[in-house]
N, C-alpha and C positions, 0 to 999 in steps of 0.2 A: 881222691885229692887230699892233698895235705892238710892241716889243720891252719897254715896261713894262708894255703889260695884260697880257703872257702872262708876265711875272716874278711880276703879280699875282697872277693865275689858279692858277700852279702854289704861289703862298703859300697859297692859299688851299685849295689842294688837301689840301696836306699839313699844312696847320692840321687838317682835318677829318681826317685819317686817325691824325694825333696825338693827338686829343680820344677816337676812338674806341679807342685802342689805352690810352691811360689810363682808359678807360672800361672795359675789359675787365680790366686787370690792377687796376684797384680792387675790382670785383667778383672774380677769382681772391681777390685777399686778404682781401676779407671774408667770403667764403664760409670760408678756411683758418683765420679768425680764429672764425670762428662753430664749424666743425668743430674745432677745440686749445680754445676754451673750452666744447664738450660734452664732451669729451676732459678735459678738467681737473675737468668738475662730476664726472662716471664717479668720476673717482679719487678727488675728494677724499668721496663716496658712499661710496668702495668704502673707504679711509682711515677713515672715521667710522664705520664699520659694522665695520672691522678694530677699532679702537680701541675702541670700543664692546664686540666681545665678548672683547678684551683684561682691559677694569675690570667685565666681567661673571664671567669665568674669575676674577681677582682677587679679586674680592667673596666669588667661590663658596667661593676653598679654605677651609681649616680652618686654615693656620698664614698668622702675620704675613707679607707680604709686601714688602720694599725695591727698587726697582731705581736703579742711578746708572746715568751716564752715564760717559764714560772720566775724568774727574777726580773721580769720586765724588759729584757733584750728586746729589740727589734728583730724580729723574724720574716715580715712581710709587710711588704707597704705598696699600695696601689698607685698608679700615676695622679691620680687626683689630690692624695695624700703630699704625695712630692712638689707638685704642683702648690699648697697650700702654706706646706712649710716649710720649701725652699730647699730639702735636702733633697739628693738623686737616691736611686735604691742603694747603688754601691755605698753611700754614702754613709742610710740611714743603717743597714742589716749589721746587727747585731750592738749597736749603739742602746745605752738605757734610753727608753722615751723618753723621760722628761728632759735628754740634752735634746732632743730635735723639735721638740712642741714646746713653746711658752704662755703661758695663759695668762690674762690676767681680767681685774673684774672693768666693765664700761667707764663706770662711775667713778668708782674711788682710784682704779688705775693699781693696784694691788694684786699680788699674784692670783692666781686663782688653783685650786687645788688639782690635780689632773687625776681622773679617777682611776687608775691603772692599779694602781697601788694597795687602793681598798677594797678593787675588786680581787685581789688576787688574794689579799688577807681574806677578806670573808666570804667571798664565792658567791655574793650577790650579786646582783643586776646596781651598776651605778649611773648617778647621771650629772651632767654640770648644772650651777647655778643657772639662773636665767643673765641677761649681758655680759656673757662672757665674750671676750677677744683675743686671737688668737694671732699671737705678734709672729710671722714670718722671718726666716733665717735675714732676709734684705729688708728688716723693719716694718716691710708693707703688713699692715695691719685687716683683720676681718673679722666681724663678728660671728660664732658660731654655736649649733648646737647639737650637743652629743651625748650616746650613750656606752657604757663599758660592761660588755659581760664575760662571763669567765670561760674559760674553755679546759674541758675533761678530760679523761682517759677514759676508759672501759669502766676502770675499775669507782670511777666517781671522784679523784684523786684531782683538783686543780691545778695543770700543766701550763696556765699561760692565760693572755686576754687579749680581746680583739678589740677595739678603740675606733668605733665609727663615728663620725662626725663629720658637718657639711656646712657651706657658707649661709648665712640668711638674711647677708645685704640685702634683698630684694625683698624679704622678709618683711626687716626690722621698717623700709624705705616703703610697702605698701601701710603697714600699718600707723607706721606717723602719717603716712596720706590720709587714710583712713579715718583719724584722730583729726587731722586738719580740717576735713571736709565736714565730721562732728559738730568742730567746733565751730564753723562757718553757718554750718544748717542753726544750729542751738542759736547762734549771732542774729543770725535771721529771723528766728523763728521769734527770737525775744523782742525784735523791730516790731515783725508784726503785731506783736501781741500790744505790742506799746501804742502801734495808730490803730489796731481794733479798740482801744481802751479811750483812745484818743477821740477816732468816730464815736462810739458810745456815748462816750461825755458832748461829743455836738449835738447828735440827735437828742439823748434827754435835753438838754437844754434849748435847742430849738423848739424839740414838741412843748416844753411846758410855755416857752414865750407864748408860741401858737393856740395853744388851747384855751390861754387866756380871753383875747380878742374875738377868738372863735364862739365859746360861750356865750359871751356877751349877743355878737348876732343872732345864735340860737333864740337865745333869753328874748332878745326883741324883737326877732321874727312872731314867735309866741305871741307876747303883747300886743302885737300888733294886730294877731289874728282876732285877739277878742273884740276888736275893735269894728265900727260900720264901715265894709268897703266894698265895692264893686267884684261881681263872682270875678273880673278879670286881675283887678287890686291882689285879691282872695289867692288865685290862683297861684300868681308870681310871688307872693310871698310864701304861699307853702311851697314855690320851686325852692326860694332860697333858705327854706328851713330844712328842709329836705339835702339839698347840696351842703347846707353848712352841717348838719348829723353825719354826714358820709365823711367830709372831710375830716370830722371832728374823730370818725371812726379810723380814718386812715391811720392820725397822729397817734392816736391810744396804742396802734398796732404796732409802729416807730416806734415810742414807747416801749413797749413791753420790750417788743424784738432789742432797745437798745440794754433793758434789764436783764434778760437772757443771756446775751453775752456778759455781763457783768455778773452774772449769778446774785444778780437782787432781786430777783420776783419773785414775792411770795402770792399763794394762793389764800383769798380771806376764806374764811367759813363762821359765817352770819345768814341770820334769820332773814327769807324773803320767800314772796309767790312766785311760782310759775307764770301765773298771770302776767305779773306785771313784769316778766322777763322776756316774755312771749308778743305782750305790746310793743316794747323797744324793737324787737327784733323785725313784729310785720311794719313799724314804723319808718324800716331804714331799706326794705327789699320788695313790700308790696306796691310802691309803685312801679316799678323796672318789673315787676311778675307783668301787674297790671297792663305796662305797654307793650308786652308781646302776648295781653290775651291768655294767659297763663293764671290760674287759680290759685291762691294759696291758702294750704289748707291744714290745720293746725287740728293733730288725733290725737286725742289724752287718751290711753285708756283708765277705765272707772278707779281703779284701786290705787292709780297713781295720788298721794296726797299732793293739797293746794299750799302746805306751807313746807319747804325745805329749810336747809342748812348745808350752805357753800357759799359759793363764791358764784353772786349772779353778773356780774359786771364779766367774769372769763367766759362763766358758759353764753353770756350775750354775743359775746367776740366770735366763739366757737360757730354757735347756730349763724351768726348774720355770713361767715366766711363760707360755710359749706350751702348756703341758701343763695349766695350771690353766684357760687358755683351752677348749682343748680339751675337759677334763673337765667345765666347765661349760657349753657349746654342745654337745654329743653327748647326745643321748638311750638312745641301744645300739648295739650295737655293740664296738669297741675302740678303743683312744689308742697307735696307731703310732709311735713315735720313730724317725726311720730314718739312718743312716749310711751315706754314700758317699763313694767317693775320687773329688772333683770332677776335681784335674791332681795329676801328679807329673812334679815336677823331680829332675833329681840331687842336688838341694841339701834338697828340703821337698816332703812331700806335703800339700795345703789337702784337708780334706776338708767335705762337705754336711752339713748336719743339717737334718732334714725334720722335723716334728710334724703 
């Protein structure tokens, strides 16, 4: 062959080995184009189905829902949000917050600061005042309360904030209940405490009229016993000496009980016998032992001493109340009073009293 058919030959050659090698690397990339575009449906699938139970989560919660982007855009806003501030999604997406939310304070009626702003600056967790109110695009007003925190990347980089916050009319409206029904109890409570102060002051005053005139018949029943009378005379007069100590004992009890409430009764502590505490006491319960047959029976032990320091006039109260108990719970038998040295110190012996 000539030197130009085999110039030809080998063009021709490597025409066809060129066509096939562009034939093959078109098919590589279409095949790469068809695999990055299943690759892309996947994602934006897997995107829409993210997103999707993104404004399904949204839908769900229970409080308003805001999110911006790092300038404070609106990016997503839940129906609840919409519902609150009067703008529709289309409305609010991609609007700065603070055109769609107005704040202001209960009180003063002053704006109030909307935390989007400083959460994004400093990437902290932010939160509103307390009475804050949040004026609706149609004026209608609602008290609310909220919190702002920031939202990430991977990389830790502040991309945006998400702005939740909820009504707490029913809130603020349990708690001044709340505060009412306070203030009604407290109302009340200071009623009563004015006719408890009020009864007190009758009974002290009643018993002390009372124990006046009472006294007195005590005093002349006495008198009269030392006097010549017939055992029947004799008799009816110690009934009525005996009935006027009981009643005498009632009022002392009125008494006190009206001191107690009043936080006036104090305790004396003066020099006296057991004895003669011990006399009053079978003075006012031994005959009632006496009329059901009932013994009353009064156990010192030995180391108990005969003189103390108290108050014998309480502990008389004490022994006659738990001895009239006794005398009337016991069907036979006897009404034991009994004394024990509980501790002795160097300083004071405490001793027991049992009925």
């Amino acid at each position: 062959l000539s030197a130009a058919a085999l110039v030809m030959l080998f063009a021709r050659d490597a025409q066809q080995k060129m066509r096939s090698l562009v034939h093959a690397e078109t098919q590589r990339l279409l095949a790469l184009q068809e695999e990055t575009s299943r690759q892309l449906q996947a994602a934006n699938r897997t995107l829409q189905l993210s997103e999707e139970r993104i404004e399904v989560t949204l839908n769900s919660i229970g409080d308003a829902v805001i999110a911006t982007d790092a300038q404070g855009r609106v990016t997503q806003i839940n129906p609840l949000a919409t519902r609150l501030t009067g703008w529709t999604h289309a409305q609010a997406i991609g609007r700065p917050v603070d055109e769609i939310i107005t704040l202001v304070n209960e009180d003063t009626r002053q704006p109030a600061v909307i935390p989007v702003a400083e959460t994004l600056a400093k990437g902290t967790l932010q939160g509103l005042a307390n009475h804050t109110v949040l004026i609706a695009r149609d004026g209608s007003e609602c008290p609310i309360a909220d919190s702002c925190a920031p939202i990430r990347d991977r990389g830790g980089l502040v991309v945006g904030a998400v702005l939740v916050f909820r009504d707490v009319t029913e809130e603020y409206a349990a708690q001044r209940a709340l505060r009412d029904t306070n203030t009604e109890l407290e109302r009340a409570r200071a009623e009563a405490d004015r006719a408890n102060l009020a009864k007190s002051d009758f009974l002290s005053n009643m018993s002390h009229e009372i124990r006046t005139p009472m006294n007195a018949i005590i005093g002349m029943s006495y008198l009269a016993l030392k006097s010549d009378l017939t055992p029947h005379q004799r008799e009816n007069i110690r009934t009525i000496q005996d009935s006027g100590r009981h009643l005498l004992g009632i009022i002392n009890d009125i008494l006190d009980f009206s001191k107690i409430e009043a936080g006036k009764l104090t305790v004396e502590s003066t020099d006296f016998t057991l004895e003669k505490v011990f006399e009053n006491v079978a003075s006012l319960i031994a005959a009632k032992a006496g009329a059901k047959g009932l013994e009353l029976v009064f156990d010192v032990h030995g180391d108990v001493p005969p003189d103390l320091i108290g108050d014998p006039l309480r502990l008389g109260q004490v022994l006659v109340n738990y001895g009239n108990n006794a005398v009337k719970f016991t069907e036979h038998g006897e009404i034991d009073i009994l004394v024990r040295v509980q501790e002795r110190t160097p300083d004071a012996v405490v001793l027991r009293f049992e009925v």
